[in-house]
C-alpha positions as a Python dict, from the first residue, in 0.01 Angstrom:
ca = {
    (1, 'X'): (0, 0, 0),
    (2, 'X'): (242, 41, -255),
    (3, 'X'): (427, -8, -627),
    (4, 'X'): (93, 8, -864),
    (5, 'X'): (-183, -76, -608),
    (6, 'X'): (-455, 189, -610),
    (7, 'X'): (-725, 266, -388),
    (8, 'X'): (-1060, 386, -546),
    (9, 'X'): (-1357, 435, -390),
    (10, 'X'): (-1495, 63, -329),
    (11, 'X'): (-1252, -140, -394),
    (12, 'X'): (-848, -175, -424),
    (13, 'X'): (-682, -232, -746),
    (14, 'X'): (-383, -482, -680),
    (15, 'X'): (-217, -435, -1006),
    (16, 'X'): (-352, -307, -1347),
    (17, 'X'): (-353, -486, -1641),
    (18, 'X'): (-15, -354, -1756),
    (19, 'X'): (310, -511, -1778),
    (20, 'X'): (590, -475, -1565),
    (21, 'X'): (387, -383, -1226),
    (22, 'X'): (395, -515, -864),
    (23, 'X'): (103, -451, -632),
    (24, 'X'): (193, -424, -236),
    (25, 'X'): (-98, -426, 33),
    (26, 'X'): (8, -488, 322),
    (27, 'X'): (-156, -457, 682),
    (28, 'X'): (20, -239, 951),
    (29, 'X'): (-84, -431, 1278),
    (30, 'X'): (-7, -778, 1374),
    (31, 'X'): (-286, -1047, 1424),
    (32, 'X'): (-200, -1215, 1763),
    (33, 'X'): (-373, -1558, 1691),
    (34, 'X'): (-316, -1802, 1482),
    (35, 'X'): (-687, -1941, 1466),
    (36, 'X'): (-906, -1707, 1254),
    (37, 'X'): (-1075, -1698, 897),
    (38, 'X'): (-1006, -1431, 633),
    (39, 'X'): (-1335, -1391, 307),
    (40, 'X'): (-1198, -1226, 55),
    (41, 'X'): (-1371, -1079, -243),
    (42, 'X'): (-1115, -1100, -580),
    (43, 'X'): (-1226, -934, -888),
    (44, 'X'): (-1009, -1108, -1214),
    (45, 'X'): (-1043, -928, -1568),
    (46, 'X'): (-902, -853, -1880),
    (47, 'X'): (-635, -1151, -2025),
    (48, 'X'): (-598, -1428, -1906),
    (49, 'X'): (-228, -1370, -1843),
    (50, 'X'): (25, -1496, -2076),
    (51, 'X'): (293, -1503, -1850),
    (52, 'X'): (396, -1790, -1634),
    (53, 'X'): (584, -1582, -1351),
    (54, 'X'): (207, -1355, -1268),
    (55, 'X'): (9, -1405, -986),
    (56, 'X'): (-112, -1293, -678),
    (57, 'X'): (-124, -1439, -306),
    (58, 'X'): (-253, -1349, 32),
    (59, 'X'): (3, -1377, 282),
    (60, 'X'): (28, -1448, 687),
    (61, 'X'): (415, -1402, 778),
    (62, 'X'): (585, -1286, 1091),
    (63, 'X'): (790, -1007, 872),
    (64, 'X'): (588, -661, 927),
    (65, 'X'): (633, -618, 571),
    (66, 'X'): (540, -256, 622),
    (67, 'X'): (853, -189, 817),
    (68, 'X'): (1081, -356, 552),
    (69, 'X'): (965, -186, 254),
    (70, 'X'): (1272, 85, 362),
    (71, 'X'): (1510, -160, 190),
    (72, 'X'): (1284, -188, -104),
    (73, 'X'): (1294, 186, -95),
    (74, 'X'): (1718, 191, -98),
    (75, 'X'): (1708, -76, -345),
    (76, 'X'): (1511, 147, -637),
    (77, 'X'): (1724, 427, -558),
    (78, 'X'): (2074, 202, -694),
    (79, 'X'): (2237, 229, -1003),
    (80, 'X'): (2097, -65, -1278),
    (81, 'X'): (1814, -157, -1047),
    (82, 'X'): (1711, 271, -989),
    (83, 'X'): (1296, 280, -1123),
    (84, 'X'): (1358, -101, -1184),
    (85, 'X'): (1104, -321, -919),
    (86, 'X'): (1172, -647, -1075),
    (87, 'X'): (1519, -628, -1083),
    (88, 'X'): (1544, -420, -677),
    (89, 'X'): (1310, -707, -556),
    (90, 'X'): (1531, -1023, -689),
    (91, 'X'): (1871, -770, -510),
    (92, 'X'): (1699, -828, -183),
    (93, 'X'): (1535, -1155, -269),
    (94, 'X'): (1172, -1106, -252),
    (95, 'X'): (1129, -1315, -567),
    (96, 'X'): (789, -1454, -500),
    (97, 'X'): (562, -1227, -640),
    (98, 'X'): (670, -949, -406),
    (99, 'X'): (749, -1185, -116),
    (100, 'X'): (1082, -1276, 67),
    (101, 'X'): (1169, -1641, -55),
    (102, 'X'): (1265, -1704, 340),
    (103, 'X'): (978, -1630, 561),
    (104, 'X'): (807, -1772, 870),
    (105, 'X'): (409, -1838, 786),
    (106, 'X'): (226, -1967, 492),
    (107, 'X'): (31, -1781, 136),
    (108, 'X'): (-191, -1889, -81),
    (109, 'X'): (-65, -1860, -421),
    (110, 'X'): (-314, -1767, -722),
    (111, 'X'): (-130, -1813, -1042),
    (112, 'X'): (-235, -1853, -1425),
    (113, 'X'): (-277, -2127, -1628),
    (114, 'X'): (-155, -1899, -1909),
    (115, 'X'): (-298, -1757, -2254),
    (116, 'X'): (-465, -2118, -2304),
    (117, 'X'): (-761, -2052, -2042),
    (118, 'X'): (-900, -1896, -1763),
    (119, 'X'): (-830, -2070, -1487),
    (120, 'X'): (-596, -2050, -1202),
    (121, 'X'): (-412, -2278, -961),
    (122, 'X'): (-462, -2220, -631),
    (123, 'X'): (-174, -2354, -364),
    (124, 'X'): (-92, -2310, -20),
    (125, 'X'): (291, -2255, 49),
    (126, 'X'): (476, -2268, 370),
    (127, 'X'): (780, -2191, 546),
    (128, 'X'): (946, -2152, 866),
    (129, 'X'): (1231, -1946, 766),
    (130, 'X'): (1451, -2211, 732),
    (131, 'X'): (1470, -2227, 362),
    (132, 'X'): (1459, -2030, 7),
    (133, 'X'): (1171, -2101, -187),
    (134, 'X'): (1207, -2077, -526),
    (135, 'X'): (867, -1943, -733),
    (136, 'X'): (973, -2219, -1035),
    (137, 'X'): (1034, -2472, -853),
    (138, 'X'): (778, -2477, -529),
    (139, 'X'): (469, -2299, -691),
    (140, 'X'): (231, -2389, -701),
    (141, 'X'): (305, -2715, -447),
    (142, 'X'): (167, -3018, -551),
    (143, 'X'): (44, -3201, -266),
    (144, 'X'): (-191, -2842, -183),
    (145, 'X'): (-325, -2738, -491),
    (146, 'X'): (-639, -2683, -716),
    (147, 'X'): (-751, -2490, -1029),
    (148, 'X'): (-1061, -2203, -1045),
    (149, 'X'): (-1182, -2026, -1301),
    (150, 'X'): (-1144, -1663, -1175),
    (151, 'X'): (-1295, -1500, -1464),
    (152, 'X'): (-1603, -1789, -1469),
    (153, 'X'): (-1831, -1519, -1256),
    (154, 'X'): (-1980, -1165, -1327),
    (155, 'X'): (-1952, -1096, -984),
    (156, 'X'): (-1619, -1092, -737),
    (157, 'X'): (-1508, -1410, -659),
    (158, 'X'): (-1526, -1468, -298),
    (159, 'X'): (-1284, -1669, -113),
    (160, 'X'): (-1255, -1811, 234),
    (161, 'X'): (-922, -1961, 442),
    (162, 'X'): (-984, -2080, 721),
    (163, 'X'): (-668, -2154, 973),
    (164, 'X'): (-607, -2302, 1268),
    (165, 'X'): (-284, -2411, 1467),
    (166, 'X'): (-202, -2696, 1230),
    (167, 'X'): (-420, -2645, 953),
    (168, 'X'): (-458, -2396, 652),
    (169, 'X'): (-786, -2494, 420),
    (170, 'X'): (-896, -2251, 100),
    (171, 'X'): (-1245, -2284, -18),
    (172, 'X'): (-1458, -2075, -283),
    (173, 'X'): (-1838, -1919, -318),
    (174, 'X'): (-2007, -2091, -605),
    (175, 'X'): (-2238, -1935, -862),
    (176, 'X'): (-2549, -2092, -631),
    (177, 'X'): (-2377, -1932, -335),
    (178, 'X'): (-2251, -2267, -177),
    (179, 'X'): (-1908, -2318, -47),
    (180, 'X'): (-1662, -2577, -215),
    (181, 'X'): (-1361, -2658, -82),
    (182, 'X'): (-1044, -2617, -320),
    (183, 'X'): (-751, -2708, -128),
    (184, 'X'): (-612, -2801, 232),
    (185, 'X'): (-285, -2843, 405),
    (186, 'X'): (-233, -3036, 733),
    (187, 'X'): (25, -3097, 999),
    (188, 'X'): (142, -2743, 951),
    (189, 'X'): (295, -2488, 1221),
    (190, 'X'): (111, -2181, 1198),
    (191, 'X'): (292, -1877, 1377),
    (192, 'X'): (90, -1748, 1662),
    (193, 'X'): (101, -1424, 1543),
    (194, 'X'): (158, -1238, 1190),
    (195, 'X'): (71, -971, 921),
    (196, 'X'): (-186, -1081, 664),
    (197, 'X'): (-188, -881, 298),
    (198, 'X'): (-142, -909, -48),
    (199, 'X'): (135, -920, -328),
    (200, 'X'): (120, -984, -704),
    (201, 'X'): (320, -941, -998),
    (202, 'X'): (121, -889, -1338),
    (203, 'X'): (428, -1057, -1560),
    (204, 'X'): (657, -920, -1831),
    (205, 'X'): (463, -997, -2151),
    (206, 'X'): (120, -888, -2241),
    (207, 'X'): (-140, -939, -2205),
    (208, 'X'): (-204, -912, -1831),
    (209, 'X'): (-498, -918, -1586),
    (210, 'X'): (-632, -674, -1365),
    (211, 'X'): (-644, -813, -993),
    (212, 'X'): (-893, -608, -747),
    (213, 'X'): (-953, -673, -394),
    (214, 'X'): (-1349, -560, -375),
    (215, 'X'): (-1380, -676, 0),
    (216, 'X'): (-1215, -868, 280),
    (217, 'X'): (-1288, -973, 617),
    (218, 'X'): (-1096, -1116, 891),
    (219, 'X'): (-1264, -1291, 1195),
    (220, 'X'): (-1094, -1419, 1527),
    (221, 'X'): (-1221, -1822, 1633),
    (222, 'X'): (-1002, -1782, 1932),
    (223, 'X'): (-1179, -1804, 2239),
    (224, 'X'): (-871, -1717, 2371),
    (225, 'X'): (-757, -1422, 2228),
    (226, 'X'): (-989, -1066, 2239),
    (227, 'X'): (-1064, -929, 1887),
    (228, 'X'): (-863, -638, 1820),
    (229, 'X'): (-1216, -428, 1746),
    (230, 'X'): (-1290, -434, 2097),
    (231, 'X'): (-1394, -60, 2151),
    (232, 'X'): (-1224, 69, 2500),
    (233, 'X'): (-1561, 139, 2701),
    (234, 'X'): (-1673, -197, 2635),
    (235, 'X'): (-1306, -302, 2814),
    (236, 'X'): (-1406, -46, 3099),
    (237, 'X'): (-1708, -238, 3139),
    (238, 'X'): (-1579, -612, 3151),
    (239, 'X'): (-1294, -495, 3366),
    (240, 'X'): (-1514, -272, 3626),
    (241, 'X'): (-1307, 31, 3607),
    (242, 'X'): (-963, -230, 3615),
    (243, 'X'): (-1079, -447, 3935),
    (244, 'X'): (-1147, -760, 3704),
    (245, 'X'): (-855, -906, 3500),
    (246, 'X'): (-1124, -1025, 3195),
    (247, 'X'): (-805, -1107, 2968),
    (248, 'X'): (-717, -1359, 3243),
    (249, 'X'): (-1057, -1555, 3223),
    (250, 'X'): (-967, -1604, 2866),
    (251, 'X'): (-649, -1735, 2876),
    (252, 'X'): (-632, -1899, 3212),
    (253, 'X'): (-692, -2287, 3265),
    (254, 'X'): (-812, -2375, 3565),
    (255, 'X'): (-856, -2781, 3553),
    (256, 'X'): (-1083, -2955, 3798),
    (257, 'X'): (-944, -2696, 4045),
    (258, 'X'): (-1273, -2659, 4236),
    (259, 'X'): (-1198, -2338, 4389),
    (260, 'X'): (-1030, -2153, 4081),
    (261, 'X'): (-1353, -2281, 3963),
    (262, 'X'): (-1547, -2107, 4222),
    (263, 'X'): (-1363, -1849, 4167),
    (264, 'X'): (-1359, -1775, 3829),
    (265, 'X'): (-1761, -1818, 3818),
    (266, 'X'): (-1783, -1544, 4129),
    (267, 'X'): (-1563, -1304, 3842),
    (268, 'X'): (-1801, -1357, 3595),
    (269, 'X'): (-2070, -1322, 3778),
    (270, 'X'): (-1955, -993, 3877),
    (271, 'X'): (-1879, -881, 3548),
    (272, 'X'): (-2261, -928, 3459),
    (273, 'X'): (-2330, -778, 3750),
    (274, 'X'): (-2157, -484, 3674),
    (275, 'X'): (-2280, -479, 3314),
    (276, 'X'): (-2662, -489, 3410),
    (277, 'X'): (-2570, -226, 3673),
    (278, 'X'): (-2401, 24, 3441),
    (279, 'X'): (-2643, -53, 3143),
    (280, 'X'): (-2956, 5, 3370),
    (281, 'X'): (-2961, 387, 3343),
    (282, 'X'): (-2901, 378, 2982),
    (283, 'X'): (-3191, 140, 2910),
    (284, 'X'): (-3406, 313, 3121),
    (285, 'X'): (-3361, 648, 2913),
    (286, 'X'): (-3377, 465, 2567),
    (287, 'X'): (-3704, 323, 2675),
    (288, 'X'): (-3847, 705, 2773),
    (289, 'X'): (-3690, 822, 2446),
    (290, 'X'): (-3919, 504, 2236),
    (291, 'X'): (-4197, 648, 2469),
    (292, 'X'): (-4221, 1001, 2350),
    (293, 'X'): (-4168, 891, 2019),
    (294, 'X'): (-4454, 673, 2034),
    (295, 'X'): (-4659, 954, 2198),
    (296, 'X'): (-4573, 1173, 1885),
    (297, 'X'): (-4630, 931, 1587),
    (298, 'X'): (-4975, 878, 1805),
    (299, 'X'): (-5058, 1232, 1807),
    (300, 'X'): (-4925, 1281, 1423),
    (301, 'X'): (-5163, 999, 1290),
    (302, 'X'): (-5442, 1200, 1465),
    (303, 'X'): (-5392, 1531, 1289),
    (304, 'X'): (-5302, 1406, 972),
    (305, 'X'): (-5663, 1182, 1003),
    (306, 'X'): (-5809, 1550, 1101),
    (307, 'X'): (-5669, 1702, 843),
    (308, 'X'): (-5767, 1431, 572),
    (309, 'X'): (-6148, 1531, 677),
    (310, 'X'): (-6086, 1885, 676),
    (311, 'X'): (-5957, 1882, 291),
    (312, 'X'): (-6216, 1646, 217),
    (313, 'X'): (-6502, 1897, 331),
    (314, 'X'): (-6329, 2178, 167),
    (315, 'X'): (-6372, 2027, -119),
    (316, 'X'): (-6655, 1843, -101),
    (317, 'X'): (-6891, 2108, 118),
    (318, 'X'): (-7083, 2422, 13),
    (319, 'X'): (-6882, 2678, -125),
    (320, 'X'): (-6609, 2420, -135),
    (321, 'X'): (-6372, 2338, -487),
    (322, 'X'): (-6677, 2139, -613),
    (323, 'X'): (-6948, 2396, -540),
    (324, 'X'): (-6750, 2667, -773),
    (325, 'X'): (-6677, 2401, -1044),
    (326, 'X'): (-7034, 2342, -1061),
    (327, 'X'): (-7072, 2698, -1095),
    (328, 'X'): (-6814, 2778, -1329),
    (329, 'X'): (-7017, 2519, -1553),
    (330, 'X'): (-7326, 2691, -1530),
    (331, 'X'): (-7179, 3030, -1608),
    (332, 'X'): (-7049, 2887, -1939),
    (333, 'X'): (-7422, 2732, -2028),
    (334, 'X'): (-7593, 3015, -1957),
    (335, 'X'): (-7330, 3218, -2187),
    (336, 'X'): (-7368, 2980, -2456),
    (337, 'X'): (-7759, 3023, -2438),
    (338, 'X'): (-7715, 3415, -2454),
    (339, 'X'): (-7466, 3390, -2753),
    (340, 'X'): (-7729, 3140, -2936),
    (341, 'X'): (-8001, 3402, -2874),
    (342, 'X'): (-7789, 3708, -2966),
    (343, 'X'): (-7794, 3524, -3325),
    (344, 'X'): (-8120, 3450, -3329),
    (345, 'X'): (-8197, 3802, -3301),
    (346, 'X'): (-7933, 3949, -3541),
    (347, 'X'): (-8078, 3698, -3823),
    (348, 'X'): (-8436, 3819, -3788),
    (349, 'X'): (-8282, 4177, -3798),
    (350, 'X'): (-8082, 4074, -4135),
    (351, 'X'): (-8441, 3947, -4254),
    (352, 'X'): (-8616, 4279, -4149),
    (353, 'X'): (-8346, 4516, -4338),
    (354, 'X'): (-8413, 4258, -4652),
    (355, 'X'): (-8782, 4312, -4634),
    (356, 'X'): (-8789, 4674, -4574),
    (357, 'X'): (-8838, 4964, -4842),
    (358, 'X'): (-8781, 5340, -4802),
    (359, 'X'): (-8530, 5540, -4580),
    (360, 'X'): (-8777, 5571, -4296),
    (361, 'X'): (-8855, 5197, -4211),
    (362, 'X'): (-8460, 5152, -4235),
    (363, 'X'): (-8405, 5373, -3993),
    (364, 'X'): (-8665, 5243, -3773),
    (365, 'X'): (-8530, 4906, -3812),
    (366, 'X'): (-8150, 5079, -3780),
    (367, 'X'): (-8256, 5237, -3422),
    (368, 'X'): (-8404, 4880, -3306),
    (369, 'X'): (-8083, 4723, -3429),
    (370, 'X'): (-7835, 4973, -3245),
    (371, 'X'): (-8047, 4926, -2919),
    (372, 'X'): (-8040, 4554, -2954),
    (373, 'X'): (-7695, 4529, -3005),
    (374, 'X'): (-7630, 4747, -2724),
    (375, 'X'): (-7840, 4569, -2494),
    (376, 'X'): (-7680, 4241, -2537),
    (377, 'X'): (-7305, 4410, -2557),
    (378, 'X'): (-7408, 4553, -2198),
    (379, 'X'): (-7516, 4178, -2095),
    (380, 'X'): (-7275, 4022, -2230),
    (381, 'X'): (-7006, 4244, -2024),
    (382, 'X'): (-7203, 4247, -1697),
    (383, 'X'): (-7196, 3842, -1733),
    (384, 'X'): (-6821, 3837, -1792),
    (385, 'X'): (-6743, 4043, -1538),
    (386, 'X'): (-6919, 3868, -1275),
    (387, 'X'): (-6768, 3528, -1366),
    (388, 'X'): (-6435, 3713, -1290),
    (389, 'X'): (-6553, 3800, -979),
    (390, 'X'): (-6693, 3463, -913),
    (391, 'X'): (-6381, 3314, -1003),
    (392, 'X'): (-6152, 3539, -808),
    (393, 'X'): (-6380, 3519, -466),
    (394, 'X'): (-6363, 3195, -498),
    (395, 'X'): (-5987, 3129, -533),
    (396, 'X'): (-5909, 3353, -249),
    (397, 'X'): (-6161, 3145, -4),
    (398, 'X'): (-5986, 2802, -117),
    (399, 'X'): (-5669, 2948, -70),
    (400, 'X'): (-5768, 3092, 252),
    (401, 'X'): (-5866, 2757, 392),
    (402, 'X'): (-5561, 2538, 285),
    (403, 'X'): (-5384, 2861, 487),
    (404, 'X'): (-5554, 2821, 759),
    (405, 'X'): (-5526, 2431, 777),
    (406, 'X'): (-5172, 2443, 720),
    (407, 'X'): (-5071, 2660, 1005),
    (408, 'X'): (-5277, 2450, 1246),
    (409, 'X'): (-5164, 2104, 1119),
    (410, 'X'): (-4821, 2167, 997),
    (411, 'X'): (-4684, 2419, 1244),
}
């Protein structure tokens, strides 16, 4: 990865939408097949491009492109072409959007129509080192080409090339997620090995595009060839500790020879063997693991049915959340029946003091008053106070129980 390409988080920018800028990304390790299919998700936005020398292209060459970027390197650091990538690339001839004109393999080319649309023309380009291409003249190539509309989609643009020995075909997603075919090229020699990656060159003149690569895949359709994931104890396996030679089986004909025949079904067979064999004890504990699990998710969905009950008669039962709301109800009746008598009485007392005449039937009237007043004061507080009680001896018995069901369910 190099020049203006920038890895973010999901995705790799190839080049932004500023002038002037090559994007380099470029895959360290070879692919040692030549029959395989690369998906590739391209994001296009911002322009369209006004410049006829832009573009971007996937690439499958023998070069380990990695390994030559030194030059590239020496190249910036020279006199008129020091800082200047345009002008260090054309020194050392990689004039095709980032690319040597003389390689050995094949890219497909993405380049503009220019400011009058959105589309792109796709072609396939190939080469067996034996001669310059020139970006002018040979892209994009006639007899392999096609246009897209790379900005036609909300949503990357995925692409699919699928090669084989003599055979390079690029097709496209649709917006109803069906696959059209854009170009093909036939009769070609594909090397049996190369590095796949990307270059592009964003033009001199704004405006530009941004180019993203938001996801890529490449899968092997040799039946020949081992994919590179292959994790080492799944090699320990097939080989049985080294005694079987599984490469061999892949790349081995054996005719109508009956006995290589033989033979090679008697290696397979041990393989599988072997594979059952060493897989046995593994299964065999996975399956006890599922079993205790089971056991426990068993023996959860009792407790938690036990403990739906239990909450369900604390609040439903005697003494329970429902008993004391019922309660707390009543209290508040019952005080609104004293309070409605407690002004009964002090109107009939407001009467009496109307009615009466002379200092000594007011003070009768004054002592029945004081004692009334007191004697509902003194209710009145007895009452509140024992809803406080109520309330509080209540609150600690609910709060009691969902202790007491929580340590026995939960812990």
């Amino acid at each position: 990865m190099n020049g203006a390409t920038v890895a973010t988080d999901d995705h790799v920018i190839l080049t932004p939408s500023i002038a002037q800028r090559y994007g380099i990304f470029m895959h360290t390790m070879p692919i040692d097949t030549n029959d395989f299919e690369i998906l590739f998700d391209v994001s296009v936005s911002d322009g369209p491009s006004g410049s006829r020398d832009s573009g971007f292209a996937l690439w499958f060459t023998t070069m380990n492109y990695t390994a030559e970027f030194s030059k590239v390197r020496d190249e910036l650091q020279k006199g008129d072409n020091k800082k200047d990538w345009k002008n260090a690339f054309k020194a050392i001839d990689y004039s095709l959007l980032g690319q040597k004109s003389r390689f050995d393999g094949f890219g497909v080319v993405f380049t503009p129509k220019g400011a009058s649309g959105d589309e792109h023309t796709v072609s396939i380009i190939t080469n067996r080192n034996d001669r310059a291409l020139s970006f002018d003249l040979d892209v994009p190539d006639r007899e392999s080409s096609a246009r897209v509309n790379l900005h036609g989609m909300d949503v990357p643009f995925r692409i699919g090339i699928r090669v084989r020995p003599d055979l390079i075909m690029v097709r496209y997603r649709d917006a109803n997620r069906h696959w059209q075919e854009l170009t093909a090229k036939k009769g070609v020699t594909v090397p049996s090995s190369g590095y796949i990656g990307f270059t592009s060159w964003s033009g001199d003149s704004l405006p530009t595009e941004k180019v993203s690569i938001v996801d890529m895949h490449v899968y092997n359709m040799d039946m020949r060839r081992p994919g590179e994931t292959l994790m080492q104890e799944v090699v320990d396996e097939l080989s049985d500790g080294g005694k079987i030679d599984w490469k061999e089986l892949l790349t081995t004909d054996i005719g109508e020879d009956t006995f290589q025949q033989t033979l090679t079904l008697q290696k397979i067979t041990d393989m599988l063997v072997n594979y059952i064999q060493t897989t046995q004890p593994e299964m065999a504990k996975m399956h006890s693991q599922l079993g205790k699990i089971t056991h426990h998710i068993v023996d959860l969905e009792s407790r938690m049915k036990q403990l739906r009950k239990e909450i369900k008669a604390t609040s439903e039962g005697s003494g329970g959340l429902s008993t004391l709301k019922n309660q707390m109800v009543g209290l508040r009746e019952m005080l609104t029946r004293e309070s409605g008598d407690h002004k009964d009485r002090v109107e009939k007392v407001r009467e009496q003091l109307t009615m009466a005449d002379g200092s000594e039937g007011r003070s009768m009237i004054g002592d029945d008053l004081e004692d009334s007043i007191s004697s509902s004061h003194s209710l009145a507080n007895k009452l509140f106070m024992l809803c406080i009680i109520v309330v509080v001896v209540g609150g600690l018995y609910v709060w009691r129980q969902l202790q007491v069901v929580e340590k026995k369910h939960l812990f």
